[in-house]
Structures are given as structure tokens and as C-alpha cells.
C-alpha positions as CSV (number, residue, x, y, z in Angstrom):
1,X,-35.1,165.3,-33.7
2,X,-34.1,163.3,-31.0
3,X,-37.2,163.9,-29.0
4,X,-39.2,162.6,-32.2
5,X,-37.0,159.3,-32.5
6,X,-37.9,158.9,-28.0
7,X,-41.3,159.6,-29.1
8,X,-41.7,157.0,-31.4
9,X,-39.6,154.2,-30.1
10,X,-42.1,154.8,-26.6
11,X,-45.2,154.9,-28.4
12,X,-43.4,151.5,-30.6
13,X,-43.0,150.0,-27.2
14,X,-46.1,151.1,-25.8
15,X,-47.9,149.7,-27.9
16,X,-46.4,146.0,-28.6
17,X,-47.3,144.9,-25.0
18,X,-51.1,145.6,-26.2
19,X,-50.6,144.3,-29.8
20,X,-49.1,141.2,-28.7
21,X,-51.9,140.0,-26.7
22,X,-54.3,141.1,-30.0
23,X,-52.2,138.7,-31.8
24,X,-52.9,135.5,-30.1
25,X,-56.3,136.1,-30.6
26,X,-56.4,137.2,-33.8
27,X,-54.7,134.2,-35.1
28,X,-57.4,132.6,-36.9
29,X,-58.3,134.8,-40.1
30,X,-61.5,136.4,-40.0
31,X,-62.4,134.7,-43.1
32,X,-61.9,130.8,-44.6
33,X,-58.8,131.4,-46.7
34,X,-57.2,128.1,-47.0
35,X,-59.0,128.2,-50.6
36,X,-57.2,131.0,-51.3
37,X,-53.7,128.6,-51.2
38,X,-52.4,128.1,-54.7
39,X,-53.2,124.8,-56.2
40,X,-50.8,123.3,-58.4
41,X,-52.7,121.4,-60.5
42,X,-55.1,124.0,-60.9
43,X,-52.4,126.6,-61.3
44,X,-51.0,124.5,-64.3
45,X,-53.7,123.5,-66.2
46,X,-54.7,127.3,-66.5
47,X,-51.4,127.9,-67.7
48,X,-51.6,125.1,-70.2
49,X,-55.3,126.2,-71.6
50,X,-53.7,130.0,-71.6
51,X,-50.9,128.7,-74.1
52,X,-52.4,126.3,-75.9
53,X,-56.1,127.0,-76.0
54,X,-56.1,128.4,-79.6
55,X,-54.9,125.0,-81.6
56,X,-57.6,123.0,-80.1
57,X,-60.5,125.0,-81.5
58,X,-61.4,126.1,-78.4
59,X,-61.6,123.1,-76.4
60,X,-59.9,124.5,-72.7
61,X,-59.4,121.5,-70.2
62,X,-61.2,122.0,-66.5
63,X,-60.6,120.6,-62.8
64,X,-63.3,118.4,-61.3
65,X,-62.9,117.2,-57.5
66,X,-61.7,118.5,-54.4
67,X,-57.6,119.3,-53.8
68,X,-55.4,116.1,-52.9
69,X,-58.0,113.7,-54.5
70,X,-57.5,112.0,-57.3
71,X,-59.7,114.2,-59.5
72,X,-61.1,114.3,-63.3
73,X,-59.7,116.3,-66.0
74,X,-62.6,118.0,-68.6
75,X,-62.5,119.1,-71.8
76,X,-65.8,119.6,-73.1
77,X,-67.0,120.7,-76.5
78,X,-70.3,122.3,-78.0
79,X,-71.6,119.9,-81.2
80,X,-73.7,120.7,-84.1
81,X,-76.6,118.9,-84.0
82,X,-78.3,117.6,-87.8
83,X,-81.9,118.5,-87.6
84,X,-82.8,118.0,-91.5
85,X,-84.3,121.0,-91.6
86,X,-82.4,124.4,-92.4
87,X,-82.5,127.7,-90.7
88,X,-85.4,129.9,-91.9
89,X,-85.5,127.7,-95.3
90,X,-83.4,130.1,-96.9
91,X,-80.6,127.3,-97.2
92,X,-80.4,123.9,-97.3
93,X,-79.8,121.8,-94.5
94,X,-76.2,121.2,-93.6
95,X,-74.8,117.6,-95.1
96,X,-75.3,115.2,-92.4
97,X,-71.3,113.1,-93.3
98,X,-70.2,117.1,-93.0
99,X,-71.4,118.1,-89.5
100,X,-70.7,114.5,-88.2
101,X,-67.1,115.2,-89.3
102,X,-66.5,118.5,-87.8
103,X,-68.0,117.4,-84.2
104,X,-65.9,114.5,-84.7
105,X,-62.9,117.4,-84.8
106,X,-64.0,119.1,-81.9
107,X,-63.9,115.8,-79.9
108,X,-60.3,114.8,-81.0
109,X,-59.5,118.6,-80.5
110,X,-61.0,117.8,-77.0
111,X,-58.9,114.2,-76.6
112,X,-55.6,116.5,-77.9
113,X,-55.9,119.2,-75.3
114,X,-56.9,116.8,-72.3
115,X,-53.5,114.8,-73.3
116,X,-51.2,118.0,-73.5
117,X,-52.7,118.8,-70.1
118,X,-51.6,115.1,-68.5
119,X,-48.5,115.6,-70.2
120,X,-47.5,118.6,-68.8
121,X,-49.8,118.6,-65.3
122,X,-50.4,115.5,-64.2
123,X,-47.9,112.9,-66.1
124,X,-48.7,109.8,-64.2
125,X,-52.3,110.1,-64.8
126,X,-53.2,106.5,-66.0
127,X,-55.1,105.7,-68.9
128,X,-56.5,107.6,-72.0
129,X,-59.5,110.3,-72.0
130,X,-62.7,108.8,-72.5
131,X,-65.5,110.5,-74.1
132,X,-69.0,110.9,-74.6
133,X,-72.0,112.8,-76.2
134,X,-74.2,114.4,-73.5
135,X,-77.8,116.4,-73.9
136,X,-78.8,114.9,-77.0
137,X,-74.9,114.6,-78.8
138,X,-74.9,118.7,-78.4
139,X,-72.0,118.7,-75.8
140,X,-69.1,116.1,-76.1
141,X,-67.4,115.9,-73.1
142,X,-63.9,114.2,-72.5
143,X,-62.5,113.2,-69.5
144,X,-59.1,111.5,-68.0
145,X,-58.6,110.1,-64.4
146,X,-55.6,112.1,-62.4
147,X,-55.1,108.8,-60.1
């Protein structure tokens, strides 16, 4: 048993004079993982779209713009679009007041979510989200300032 323990603590020894000179060159990671750091902003909106996702219809908040930066928070919501005509003809075409009201819903749902985000991520983020109809009022997209 004792021979084992020598053997080990030699080889142990034996190897750290080779291993230490490795490790000054092996330093640098082989690979850019500096992205791999946590990012708290990141880490807590994903966190707040996790628990709170469901009671705004769906409308999850994202993060736009590079760490450190002041960056843009994005919720973003897919709208009906009226066309006047129905699907196939079998039904009549949806009641313009009707769909206007439900993307209308999705946006505030949009507005909610991006301000439970600031409240609980990024508090001092000035201003309220502003939002707009993109690709032909089919996407709504909301967005608030972090600094």
C-alpha cells in the first residue's frame, strides 16, 4: 500500500513540472467563450417571459444590442390582417371592428409584457414602449429603450 501511495505522489510530482509549463500556454481557451458569460439582463428577461408568458397571449419580450449598451427591449406580435374576402368562401369574412379589436389586444398584451419586463429587468429604463405595425400591419412590434 505504501509503495502505491510513493507511486503516485512521484508520478503527481512528475508530472506538475511538465503540466505547469502546458498551463501557461494553454491559458487562452481554444475557443471564444466570453459569450458563454451569463448576462443578466438576458438571464432575467428569460426568466420573466418563462413566468409570465401565458397572461400576455403569447407576447414573450426579446434582447436587441450587444452586452453593456444601452439596448432595445422587443415584444412583438403576429396580427390578423382583414382581406374582405373569407377563406375558401365557406364563411364570411371576419367583421373588420372585430379583428381590429383583437390585434389591438395583442399589441396592449405586447405594451403589458414589455413593461413587466422594465419593471423587473431593467427599472430605470426611461420612457414607455412604443409601437408599430410592420409588413403590411401583420406583425406589431413594441419596443422600450434600456438607457
Amino acid at each position: 500500500m505504501r509503495r502505491l501511495v510513493l507511486l503516485v505522489l512521484v508520478a503527481a510530482l512528475a508530472c506538475g513540472t511538465t503540466s505547469g509549463q502546458r498551463t501557461a500556454q494553454s491559458l487562452q481557451p481554444a475557443a471564444d467563450t466570453t459569450k458563454i458569460v451569463e448576462d443578466p439582463l438576458l438571464s432575467c428577461v428569460e426568466a420573466v417571459n418563462k413566468n409570465s408568458t401565458r397572461f400576455y397571449q403569447g407576447a414573450g419580450v426579446a434582447v436587441e444590442g450587444e452586452r453593456g449598451k444601452p439596448r432595445l427591449l422587443i415584444a412583438r406580435a403576429r396580427l390578423e390582417v382583414w382581406t374582405g374576402a373569407s377563406a375558401g368562401g365557406m364563411k364570411p369574412p371576419p367583421d373588420r371592428a372585430v379583428l381590429e379589436s383583437q390585434n389591438q389586444a395583442l399589441m396592449d398584451a405586447a405594451v403589458r409584457a414589455l413593461q413587466t419586463v422594465r419593471a423587473e429587468c431593467a427599472p430605470n429604463a426611461p420612457g414607455e414602449p412604443v409601437c408599430v405595425r410592420r409588413g403590411d400591419g401583420e406583425v406589431g412590434r413594441c419596443t422600450l429603450s434600456t438607457g
